[in-house]
N, C-alpha and C positions, 0 to 999 in steps of 0.2 A: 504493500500500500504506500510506501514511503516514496518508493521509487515510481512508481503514479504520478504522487503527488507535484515531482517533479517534473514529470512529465508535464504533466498537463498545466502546471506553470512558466514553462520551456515554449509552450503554442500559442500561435498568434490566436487572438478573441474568432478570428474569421474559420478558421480552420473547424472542418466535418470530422464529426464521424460517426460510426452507428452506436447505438446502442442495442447493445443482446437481450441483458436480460436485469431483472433485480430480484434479489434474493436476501430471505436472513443471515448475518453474518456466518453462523452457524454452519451456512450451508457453502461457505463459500469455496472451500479448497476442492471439495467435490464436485463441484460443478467446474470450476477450472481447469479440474486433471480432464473431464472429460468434452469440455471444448477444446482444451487444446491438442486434444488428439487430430482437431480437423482442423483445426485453427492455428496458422503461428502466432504462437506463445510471446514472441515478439514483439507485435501487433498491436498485443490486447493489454487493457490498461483498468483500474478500477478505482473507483471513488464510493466515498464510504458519506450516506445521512441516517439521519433517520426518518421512520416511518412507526407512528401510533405509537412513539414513544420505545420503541425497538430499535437497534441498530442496523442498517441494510447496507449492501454494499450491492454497487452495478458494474456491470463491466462492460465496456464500451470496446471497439475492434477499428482500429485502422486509421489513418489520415488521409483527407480530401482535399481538394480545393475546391470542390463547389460541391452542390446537392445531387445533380445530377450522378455526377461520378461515383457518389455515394449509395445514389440510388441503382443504381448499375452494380455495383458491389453488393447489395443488399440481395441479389440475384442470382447468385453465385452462391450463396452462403447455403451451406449444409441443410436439407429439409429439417431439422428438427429444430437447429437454430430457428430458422423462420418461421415453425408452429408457432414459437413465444411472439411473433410480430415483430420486430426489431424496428427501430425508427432511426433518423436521423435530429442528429444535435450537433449544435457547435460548441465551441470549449468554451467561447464566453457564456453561454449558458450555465451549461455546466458548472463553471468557477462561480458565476452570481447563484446559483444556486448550494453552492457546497459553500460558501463566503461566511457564515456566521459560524461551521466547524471548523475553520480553518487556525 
């Protein structure tokens, strides 16, 4: 998570990318070993809020330069990844959104 954190303070506000999935913290190592079987590990990156007073953590995949590209990408991604729905976000979202755990 730490090295995320940097991540995702390393990127410009404009820059995509998807989001996979959200999960209890709880759940998270397991659900990683088994994206990243499909997924470079690489890649994939995670930020940590809460939800109803629990801790969650999301994990987001990839860097874009626009929506499109991302949506193209979102196309490719493993059917089970894409059961969960995956969207597209940008990191300043993201960061204004993670901003009061920071």
């Amino acid at each position: 998570i730490n090295a995320s954190k940097i991540w995702f303070n390393e990127q410009s506000a404009s820059t995509v990318t998807i989001q996979l999935m959200g999960l209890p913290a709880t759940q998270v190592e397991t659900q990683l070993n088994v994206v990243a079987k499909h997924l470079d590990i690489e890649n994939i990156h995670v930020y940590q809020k809460v939800v109803k007073g629990q801790p969650y953590v999301t994990l987001v995949y990839g860097t874009y330069t626009s929506k499109a590209e991302a949506i193209s990408a979102i196309e490719t991604l493993p059917a089970f990844i894409q059961s969960n729905a995956p969207y597209i976000r940008t990191i300043g979202g993201i960061l204004k959104e993670t901003k009061h755990l920071q």
